[in-house]
Biopython code that builds the backbone (N, CA, C, O; Angstrom):
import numpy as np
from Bio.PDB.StructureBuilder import StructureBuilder

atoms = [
    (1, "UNK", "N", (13.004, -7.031, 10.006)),
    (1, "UNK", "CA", (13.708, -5.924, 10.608)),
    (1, "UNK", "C", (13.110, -5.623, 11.973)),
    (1, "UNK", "O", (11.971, -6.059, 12.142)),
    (2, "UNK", "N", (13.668, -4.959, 12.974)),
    (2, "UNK", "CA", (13.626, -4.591, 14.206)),
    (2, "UNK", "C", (12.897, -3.304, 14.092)),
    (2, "UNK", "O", (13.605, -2.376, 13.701)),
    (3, "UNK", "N", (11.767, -3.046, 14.315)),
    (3, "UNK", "CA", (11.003, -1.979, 14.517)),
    (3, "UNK", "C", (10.683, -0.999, 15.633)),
    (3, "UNK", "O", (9.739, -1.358, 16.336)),
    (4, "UNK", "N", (11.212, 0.073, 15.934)),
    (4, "UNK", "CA", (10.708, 1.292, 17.173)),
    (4, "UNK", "C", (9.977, 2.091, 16.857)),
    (4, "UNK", "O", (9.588, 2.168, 15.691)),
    (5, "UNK", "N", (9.520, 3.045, 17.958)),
    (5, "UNK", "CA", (8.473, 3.969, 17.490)),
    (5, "UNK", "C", (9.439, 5.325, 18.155)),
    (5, "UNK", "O", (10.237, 5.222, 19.087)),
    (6, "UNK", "N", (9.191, 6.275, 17.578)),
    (6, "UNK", "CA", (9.797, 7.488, 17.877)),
    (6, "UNK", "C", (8.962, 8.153, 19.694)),
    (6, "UNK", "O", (9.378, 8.961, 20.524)),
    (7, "UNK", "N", (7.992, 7.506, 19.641)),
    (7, "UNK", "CA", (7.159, 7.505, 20.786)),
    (7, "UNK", "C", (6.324, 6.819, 21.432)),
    (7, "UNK", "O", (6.460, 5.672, 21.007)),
    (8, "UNK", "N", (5.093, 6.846, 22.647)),
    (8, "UNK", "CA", (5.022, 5.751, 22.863)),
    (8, "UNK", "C", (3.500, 6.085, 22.307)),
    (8, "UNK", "O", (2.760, 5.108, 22.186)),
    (9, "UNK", "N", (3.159, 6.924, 22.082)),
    (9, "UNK", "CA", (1.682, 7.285, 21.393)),
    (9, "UNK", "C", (1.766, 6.687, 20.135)),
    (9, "UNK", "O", (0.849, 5.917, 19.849)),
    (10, "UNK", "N", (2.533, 6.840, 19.427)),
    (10, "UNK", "CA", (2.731, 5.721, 17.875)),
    (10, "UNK", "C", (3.027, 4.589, 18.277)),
    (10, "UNK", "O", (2.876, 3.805, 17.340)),
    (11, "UNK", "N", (3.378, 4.073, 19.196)),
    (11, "UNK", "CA", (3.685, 2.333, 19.018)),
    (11, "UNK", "C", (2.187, 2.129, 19.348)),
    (11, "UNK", "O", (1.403, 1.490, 18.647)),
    (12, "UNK", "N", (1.917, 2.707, 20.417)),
    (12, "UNK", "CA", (0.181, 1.992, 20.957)),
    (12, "UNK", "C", (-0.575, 2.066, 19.827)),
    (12, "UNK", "O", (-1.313, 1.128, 19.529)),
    (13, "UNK", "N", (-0.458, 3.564, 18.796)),
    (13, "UNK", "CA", (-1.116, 3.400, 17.624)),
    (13, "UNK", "C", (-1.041, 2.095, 17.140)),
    (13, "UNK", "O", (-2.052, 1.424, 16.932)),
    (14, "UNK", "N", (0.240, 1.640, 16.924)),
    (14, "UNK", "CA", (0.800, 0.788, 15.838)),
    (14, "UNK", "C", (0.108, -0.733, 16.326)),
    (14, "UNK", "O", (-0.325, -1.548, 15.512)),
    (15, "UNK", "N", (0.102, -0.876, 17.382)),
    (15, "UNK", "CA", (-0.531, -2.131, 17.965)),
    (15, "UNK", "C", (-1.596, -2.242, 18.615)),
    (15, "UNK", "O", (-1.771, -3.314, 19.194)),
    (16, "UNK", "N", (-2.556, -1.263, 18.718)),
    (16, "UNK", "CA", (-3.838, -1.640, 19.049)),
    (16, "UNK", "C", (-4.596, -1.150, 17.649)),
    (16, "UNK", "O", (-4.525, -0.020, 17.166)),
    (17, "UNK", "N", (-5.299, -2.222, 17.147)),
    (17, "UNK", "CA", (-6.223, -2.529, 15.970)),
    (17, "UNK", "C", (-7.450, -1.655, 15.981)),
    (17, "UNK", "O", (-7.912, -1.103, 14.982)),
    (18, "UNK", "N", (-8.035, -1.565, 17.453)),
    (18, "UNK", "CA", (-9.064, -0.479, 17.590)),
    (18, "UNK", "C", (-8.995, 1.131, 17.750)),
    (18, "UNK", "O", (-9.793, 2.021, 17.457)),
    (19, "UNK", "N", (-7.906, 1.132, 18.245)),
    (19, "UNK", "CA", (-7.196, 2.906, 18.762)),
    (19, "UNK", "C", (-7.147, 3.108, 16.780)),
    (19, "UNK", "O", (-8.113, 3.594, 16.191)),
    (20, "UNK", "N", (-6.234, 2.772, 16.243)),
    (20, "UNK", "CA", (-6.217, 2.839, 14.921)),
    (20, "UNK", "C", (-6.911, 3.224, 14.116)),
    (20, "UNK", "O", (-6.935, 4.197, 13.362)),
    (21, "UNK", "N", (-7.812, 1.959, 14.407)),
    (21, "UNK", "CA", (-8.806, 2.358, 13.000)),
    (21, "UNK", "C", (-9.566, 4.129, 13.520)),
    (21, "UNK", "O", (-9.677, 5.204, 12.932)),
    (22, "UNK", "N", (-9.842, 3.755, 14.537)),
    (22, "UNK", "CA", (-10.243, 5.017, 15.306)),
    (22, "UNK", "C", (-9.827, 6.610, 14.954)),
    (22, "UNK", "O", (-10.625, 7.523, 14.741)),
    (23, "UNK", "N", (-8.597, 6.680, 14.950)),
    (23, "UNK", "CA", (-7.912, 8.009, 14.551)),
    (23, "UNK", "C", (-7.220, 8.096, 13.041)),
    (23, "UNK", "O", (-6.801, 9.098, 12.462)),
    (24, "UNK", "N", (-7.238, 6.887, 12.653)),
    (24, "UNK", "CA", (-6.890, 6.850, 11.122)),
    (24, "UNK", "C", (-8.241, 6.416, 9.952)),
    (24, "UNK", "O", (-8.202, 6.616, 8.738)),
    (25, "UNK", "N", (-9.108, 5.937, 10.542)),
    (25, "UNK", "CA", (-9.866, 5.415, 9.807)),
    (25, "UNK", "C", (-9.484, 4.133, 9.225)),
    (25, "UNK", "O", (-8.324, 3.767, 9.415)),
    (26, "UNK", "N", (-10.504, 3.169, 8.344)),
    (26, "UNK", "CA", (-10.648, 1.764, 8.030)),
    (26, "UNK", "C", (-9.564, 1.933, 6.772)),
    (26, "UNK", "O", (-8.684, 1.078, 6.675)),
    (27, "UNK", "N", (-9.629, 3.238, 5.619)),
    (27, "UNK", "CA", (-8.411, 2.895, 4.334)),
    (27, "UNK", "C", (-6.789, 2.633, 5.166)),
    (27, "UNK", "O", (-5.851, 1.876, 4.917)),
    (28, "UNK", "N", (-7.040, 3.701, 6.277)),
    (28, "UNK", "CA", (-5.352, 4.278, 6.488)),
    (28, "UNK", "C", (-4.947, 3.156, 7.062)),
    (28, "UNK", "O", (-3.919, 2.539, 6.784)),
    (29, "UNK", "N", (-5.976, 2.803, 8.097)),
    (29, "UNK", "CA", (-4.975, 1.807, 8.904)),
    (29, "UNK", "C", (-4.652, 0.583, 8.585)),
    (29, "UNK", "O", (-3.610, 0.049, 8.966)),
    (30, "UNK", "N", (-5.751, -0.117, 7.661)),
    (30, "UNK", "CA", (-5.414, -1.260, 6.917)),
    (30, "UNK", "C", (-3.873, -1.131, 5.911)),
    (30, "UNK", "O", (-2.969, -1.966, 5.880)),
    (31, "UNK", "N", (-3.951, 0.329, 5.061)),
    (31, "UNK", "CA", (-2.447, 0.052, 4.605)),
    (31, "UNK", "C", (-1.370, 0.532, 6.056)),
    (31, "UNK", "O", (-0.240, 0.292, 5.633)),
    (32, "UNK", "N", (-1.253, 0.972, 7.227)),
    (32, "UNK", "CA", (-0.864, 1.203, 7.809)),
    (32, "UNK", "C", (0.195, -0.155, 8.309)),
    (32, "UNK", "O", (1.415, -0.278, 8.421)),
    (33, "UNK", "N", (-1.344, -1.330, 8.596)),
    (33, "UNK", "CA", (-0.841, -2.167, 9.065)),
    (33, "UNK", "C", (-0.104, -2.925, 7.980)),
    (33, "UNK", "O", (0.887, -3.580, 8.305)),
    (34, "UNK", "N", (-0.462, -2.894, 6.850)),
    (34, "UNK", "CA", (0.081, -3.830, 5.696)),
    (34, "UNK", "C", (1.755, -3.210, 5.607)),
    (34, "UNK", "O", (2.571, -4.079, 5.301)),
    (35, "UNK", "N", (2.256, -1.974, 5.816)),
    (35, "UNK", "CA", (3.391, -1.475, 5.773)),
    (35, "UNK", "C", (4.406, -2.027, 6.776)),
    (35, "UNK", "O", (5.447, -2.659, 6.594)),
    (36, "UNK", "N", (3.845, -1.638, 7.799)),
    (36, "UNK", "CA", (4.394, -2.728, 9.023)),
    (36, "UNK", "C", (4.612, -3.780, 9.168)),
    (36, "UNK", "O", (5.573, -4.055, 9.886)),
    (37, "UNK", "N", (3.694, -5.045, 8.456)),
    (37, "UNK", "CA", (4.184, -5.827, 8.361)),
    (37, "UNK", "C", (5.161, -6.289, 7.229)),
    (37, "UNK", "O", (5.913, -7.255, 7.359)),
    (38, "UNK", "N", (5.084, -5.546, 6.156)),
    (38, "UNK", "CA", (6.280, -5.604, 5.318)),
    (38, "UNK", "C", (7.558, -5.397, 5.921)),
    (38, "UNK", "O", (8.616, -5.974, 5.672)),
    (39, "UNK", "N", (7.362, -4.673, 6.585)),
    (39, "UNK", "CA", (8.893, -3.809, 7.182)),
    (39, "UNK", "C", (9.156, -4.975, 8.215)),
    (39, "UNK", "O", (9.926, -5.861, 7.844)),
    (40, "UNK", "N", (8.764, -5.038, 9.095)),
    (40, "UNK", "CA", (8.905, -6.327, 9.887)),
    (40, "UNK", "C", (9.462, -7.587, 9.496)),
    (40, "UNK", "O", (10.373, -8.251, 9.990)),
    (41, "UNK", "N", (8.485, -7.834, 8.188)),
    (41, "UNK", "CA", (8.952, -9.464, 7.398)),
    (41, "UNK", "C", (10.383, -9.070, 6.825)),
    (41, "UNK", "O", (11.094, -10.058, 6.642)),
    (42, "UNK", "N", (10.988, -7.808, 6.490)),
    (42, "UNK", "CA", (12.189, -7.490, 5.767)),
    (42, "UNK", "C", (12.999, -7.811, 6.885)),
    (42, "UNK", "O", (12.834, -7.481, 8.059)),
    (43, "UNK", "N", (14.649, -9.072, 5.944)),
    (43, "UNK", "CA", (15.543, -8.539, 6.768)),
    (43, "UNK", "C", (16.374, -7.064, 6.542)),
    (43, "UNK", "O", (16.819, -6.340, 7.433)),
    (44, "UNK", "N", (16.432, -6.882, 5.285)),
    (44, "UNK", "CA", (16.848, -5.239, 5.678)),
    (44, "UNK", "C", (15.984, -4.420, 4.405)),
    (44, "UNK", "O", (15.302, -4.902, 3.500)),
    (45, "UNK", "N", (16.346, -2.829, 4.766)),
    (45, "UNK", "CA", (15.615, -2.309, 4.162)),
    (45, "UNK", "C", (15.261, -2.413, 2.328)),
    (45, "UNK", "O", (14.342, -2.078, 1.580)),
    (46, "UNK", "N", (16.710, -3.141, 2.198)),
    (46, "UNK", "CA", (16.310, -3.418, 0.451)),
    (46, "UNK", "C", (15.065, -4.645, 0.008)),
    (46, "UNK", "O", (14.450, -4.741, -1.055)),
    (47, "UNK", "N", (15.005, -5.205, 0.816)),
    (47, "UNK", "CA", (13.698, -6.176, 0.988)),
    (47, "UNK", "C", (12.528, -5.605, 0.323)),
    (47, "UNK", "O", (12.001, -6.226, -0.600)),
    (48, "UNK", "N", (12.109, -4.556, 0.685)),
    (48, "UNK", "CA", (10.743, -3.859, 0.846)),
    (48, "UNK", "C", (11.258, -2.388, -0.453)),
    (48, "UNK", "O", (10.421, -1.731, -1.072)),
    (49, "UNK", "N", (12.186, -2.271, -0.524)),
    (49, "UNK", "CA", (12.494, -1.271, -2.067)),
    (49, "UNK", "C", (11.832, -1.627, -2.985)),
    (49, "UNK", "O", (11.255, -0.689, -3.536)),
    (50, "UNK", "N", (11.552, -3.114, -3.637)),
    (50, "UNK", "CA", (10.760, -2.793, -4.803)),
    (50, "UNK", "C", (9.204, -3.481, -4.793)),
    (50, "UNK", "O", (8.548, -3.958, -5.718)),
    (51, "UNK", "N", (8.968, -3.363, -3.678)),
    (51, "UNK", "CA", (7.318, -4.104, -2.931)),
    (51, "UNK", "C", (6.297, -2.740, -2.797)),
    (51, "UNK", "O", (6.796, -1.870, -2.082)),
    (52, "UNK", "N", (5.305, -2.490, -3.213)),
    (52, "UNK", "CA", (3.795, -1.794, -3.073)),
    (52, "UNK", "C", (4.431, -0.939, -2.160)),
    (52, "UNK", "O", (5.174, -1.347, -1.268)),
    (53, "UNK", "N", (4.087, 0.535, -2.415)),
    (53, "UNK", "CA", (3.979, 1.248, -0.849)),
    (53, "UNK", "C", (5.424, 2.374, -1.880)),
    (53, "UNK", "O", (5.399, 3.522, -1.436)),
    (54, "UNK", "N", (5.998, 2.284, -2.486)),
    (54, "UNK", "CA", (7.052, 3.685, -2.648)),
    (54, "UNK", "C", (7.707, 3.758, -2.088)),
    (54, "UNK", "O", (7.902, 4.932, -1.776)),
    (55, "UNK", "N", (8.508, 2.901, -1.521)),
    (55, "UNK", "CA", (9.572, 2.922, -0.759)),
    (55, "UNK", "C", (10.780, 4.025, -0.664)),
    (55, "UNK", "O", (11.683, 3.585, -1.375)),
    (56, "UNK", "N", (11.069, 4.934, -0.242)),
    (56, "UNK", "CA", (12.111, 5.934, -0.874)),
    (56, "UNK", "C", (12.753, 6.904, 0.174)),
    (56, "UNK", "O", (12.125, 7.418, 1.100)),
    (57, "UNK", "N", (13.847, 7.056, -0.041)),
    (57, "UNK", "CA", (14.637, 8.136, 0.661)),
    (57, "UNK", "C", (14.252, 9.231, 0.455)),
    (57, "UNK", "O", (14.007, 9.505, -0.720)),
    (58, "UNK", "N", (14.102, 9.997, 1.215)),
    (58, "UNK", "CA", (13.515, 11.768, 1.485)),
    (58, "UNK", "C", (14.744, 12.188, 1.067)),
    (58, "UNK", "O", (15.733, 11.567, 0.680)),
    (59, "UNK", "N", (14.438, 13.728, 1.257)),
    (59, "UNK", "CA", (15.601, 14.352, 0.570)),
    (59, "UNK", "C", (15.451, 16.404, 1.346)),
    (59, "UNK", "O", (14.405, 16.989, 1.628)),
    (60, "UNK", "N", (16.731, 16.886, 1.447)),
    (60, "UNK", "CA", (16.505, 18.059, 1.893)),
    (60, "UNK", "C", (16.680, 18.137, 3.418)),
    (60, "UNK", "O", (17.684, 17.676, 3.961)),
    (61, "UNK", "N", (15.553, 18.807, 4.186)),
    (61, "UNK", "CA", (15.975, 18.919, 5.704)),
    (61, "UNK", "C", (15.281, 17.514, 5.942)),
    (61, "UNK", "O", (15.591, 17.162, 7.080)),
    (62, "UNK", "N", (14.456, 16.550, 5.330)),
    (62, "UNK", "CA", (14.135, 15.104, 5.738)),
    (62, "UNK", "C", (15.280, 14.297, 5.426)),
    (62, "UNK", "O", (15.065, 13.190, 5.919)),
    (63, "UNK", "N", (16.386, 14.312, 4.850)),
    (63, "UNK", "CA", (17.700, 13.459, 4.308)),
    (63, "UNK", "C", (17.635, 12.738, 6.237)),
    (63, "UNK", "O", (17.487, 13.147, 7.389)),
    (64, "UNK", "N", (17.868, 11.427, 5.448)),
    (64, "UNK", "CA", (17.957, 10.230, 6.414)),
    (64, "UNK", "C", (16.955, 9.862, 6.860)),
    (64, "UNK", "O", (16.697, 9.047, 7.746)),
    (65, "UNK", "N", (16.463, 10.368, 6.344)),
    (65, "UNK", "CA", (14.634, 9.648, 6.800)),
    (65, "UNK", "C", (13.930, 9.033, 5.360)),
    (65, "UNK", "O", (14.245, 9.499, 4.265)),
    (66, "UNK", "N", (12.964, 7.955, 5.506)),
    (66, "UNK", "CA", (12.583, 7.477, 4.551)),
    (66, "UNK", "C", (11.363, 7.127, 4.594)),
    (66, "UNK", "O", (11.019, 6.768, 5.720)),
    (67, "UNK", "N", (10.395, 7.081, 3.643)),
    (67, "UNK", "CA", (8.972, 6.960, 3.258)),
    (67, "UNK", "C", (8.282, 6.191, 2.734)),
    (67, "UNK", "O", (8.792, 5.506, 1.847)),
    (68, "UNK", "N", (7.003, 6.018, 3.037)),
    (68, "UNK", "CA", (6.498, 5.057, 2.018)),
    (68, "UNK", "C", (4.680, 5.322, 1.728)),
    (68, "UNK", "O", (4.066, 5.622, 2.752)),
    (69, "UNK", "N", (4.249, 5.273, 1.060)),
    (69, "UNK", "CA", (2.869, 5.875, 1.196)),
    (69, "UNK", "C", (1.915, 4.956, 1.910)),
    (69, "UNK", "O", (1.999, 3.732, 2.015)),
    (70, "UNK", "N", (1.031, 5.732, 2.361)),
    (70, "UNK", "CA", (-0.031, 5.164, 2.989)),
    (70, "UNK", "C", (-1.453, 5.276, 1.925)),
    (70, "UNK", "O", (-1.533, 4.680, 0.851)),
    (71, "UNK", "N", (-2.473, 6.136, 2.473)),
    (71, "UNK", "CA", (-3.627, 6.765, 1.584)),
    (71, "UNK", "C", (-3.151, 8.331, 1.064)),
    (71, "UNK", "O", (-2.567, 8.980, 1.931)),
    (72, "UNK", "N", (-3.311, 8.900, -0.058)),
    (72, "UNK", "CA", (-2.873, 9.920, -0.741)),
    (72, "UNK", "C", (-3.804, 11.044, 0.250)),
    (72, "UNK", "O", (-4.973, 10.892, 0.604)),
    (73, "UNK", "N", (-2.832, 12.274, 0.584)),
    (73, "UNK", "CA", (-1.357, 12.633, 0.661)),
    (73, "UNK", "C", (-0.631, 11.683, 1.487)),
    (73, "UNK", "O", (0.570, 11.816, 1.254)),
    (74, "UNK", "N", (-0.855, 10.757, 2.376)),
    (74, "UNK", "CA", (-0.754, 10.375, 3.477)),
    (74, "UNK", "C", (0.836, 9.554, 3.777)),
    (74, "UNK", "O", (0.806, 8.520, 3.109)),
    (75, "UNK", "N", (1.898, 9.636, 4.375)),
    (75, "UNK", "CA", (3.070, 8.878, 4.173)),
    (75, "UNK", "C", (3.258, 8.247, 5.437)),
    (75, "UNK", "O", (2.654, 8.733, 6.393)),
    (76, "UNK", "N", (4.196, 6.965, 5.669)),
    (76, "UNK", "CA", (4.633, 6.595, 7.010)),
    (76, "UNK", "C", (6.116, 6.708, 7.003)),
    (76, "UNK", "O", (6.847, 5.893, 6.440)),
    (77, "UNK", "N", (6.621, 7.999, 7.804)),
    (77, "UNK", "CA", (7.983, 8.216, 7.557)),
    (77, "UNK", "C", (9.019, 7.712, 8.979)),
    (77, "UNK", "O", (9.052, 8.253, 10.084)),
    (78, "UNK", "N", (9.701, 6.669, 8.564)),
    (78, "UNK", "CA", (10.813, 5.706, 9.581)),
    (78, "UNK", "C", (12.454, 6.534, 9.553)),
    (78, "UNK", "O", (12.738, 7.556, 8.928)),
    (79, "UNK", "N", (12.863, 6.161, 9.956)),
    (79, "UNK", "CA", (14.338, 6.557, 9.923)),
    (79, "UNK", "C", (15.268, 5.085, 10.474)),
    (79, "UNK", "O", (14.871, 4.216, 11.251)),
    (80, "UNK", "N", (16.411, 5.166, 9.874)),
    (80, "UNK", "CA", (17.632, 3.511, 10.017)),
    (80, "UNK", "C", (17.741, 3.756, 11.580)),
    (80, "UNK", "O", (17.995, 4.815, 12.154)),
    (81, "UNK", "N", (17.504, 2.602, 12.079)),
    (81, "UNK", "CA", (18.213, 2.919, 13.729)),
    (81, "UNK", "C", (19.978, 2.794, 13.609)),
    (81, "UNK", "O", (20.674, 3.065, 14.587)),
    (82, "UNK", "N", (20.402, 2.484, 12.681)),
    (82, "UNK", "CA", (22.271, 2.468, 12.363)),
    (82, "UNK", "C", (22.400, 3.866, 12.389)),
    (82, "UNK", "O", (22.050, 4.588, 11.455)),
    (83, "UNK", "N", (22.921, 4.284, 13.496)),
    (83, "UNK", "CA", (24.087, 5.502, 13.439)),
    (83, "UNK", "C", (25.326, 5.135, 13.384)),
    (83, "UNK", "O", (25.531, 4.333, 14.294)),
    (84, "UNK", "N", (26.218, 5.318, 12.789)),
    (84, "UNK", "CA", (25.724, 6.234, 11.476)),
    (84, "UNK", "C", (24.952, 5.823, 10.089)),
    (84, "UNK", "O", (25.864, 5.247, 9.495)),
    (85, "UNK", "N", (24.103, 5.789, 9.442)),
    (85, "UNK", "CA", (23.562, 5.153, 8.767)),
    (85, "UNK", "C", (24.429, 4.698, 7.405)),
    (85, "UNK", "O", (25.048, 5.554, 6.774)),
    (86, "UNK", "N", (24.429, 3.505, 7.059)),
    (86, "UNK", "CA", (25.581, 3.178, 6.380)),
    (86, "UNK", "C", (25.494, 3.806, 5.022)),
    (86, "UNK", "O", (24.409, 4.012, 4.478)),
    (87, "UNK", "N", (26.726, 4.129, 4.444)),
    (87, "UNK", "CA", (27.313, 4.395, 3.028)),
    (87, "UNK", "C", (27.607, 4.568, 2.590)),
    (87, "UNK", "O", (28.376, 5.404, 3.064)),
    (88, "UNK", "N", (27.867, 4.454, 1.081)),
    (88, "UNK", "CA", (29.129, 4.207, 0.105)),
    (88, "UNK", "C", (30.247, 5.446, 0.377)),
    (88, "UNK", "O", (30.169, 6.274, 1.284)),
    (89, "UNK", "N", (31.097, 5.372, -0.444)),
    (89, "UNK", "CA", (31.670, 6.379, -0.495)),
    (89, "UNK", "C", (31.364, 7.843, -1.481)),
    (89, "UNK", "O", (32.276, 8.620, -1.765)),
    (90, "UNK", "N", (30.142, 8.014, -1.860)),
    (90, "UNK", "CA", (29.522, 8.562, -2.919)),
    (90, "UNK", "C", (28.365, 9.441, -1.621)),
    (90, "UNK", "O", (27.983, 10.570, -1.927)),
    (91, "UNK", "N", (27.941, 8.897, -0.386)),
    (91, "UNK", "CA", (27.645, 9.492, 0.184)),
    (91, "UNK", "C", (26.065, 8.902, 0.054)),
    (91, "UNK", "O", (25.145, 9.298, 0.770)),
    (92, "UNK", "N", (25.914, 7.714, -1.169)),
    (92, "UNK", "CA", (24.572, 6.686, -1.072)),
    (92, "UNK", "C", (24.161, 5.860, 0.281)),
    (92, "UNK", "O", (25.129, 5.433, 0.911)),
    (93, "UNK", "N", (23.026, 5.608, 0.753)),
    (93, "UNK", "CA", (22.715, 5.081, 1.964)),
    (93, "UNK", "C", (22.978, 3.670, 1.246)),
    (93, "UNK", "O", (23.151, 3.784, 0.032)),
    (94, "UNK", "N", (23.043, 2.353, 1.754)),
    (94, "UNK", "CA", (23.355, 1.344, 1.714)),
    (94, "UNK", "C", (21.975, 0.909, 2.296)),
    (94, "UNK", "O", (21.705, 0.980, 3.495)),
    (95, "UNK", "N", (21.082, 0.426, 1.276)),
    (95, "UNK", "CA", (19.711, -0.324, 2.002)),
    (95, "UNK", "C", (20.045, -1.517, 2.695)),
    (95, "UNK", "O", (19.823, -1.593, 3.903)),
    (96, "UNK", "N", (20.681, -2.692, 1.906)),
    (96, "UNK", "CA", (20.908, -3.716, 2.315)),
    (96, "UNK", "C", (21.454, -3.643, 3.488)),
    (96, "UNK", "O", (21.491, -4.765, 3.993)),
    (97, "UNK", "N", (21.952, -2.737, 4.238)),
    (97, "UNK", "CA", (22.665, -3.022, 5.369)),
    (97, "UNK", "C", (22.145, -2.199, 6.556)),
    (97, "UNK", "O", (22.753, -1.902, 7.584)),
    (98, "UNK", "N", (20.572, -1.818, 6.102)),
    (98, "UNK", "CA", (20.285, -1.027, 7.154)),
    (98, "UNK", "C", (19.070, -2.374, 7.762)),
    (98, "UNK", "O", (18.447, -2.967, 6.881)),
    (99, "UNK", "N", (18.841, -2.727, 9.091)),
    (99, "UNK", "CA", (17.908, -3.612, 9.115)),
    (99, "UNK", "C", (17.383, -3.519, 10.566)),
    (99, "UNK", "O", (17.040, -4.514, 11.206)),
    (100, "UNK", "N", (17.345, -2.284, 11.030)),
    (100, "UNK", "CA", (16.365, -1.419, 11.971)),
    (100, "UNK", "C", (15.987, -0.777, 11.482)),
    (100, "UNK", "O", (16.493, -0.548, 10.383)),
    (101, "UNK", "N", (14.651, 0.111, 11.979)),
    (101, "UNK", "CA", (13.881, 1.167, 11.548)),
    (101, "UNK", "C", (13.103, 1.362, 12.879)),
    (101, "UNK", "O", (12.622, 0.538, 13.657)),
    (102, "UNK", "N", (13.141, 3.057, 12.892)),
    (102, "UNK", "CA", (12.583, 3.541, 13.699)),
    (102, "UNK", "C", (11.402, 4.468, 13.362)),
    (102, "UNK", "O", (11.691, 5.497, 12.751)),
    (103, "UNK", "N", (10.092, 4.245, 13.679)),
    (103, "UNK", "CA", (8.960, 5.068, 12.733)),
    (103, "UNK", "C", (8.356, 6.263, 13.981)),
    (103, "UNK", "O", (7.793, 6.172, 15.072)),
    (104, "UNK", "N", (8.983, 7.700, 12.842)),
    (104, "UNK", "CA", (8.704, 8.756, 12.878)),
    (104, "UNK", "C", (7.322, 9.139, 13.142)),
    (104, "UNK", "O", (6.833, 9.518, 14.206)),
    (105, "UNK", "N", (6.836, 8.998, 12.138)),
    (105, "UNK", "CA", (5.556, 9.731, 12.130)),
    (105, "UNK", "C", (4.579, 9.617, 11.328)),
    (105, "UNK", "O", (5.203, 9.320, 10.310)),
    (106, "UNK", "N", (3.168, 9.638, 10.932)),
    (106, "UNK", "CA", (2.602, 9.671, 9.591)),
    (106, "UNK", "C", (2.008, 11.419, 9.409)),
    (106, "UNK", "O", (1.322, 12.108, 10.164)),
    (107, "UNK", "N", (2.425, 11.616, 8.506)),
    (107, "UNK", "CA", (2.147, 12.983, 7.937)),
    (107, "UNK", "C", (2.016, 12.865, 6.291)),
    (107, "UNK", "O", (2.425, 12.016, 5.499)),
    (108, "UNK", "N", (1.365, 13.925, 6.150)),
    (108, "UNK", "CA", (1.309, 14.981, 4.309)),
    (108, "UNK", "C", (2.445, 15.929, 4.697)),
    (108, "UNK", "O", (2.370, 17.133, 4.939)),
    (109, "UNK", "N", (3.418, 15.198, 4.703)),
    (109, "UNK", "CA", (4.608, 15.957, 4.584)),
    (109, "UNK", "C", (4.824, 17.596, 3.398)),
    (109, "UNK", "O", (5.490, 18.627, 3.486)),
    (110, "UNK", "N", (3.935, 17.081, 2.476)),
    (110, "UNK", "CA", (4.114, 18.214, 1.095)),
    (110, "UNK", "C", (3.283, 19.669, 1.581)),
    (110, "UNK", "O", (3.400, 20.807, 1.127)),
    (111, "UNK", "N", (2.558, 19.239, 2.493)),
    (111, "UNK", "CA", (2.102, 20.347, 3.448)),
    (111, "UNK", "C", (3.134, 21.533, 3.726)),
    (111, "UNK", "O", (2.881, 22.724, 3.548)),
    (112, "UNK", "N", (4.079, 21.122, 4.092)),
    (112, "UNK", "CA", (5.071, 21.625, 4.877)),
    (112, "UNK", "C", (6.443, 22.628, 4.054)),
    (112, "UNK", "O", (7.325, 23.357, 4.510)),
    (113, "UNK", "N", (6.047, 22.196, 2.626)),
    (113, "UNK", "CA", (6.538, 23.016, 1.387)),
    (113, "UNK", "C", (6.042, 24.368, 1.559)),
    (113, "UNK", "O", (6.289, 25.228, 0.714)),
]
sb = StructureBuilder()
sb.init_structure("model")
sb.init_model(0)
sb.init_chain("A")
sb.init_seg("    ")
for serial, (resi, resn, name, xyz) in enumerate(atoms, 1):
    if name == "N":
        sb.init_residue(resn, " ", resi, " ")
    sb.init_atom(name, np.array(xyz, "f"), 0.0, 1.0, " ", f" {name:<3s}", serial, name[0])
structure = sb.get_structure()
């Protein structure tokens, strides 16, 4: 899949190995990077649905955004670059047919409850 960063402070995160470990530490960024490259090796998002990491659609004021864990609380939350993001007529996202991703942010989202 085709990967963006919502900014340019997270992509530099995302690709320099030393900035990283740096502000995430040696657990986070190792699964950090292991997520990324899953997502990357996927051609679309159903690829990586039933692979390590929790793959899953958010829900509420996060609807259309999606998650996957990092180190506990810790999540890496992407969103489909398909606008409109595809699906059924039931109002289900269509994984298989989403095969951009654009990464949001890492947060303890449950914070925010």
């Amino acid at each position: 899949m085709e990967i963006t960063f919502k900014n340019s402070k997270l992509e530099k995160l995302a690709n320099d190995g030393r900035k990283m470990l740096k502000e995430l530490g040696k657990v986070r960024s190792a699964i950090l990077r292991r997520r990324l490259t899953q997502l990357e090796a996927a051609e679309t998002l159903e690829d990586v649905r039933s692979l390590p990491g929790s793959y899953h659609e958010l829900t509420g004021n996060r609807k259309g955004q999606w998650a996957c864990d990092l180190d506990q609380p810790y999540r890496l939350i992407f969103a489909p670059r398909e606008n409109p993001i595809p699906s059924n007529e039931h109002g289900q996202y269509i994984w298989k047919e989403i095969t951009g991703v654009n990464i949001e942010e890492i947060i303890n989202y449950h914070k925010e409850k």
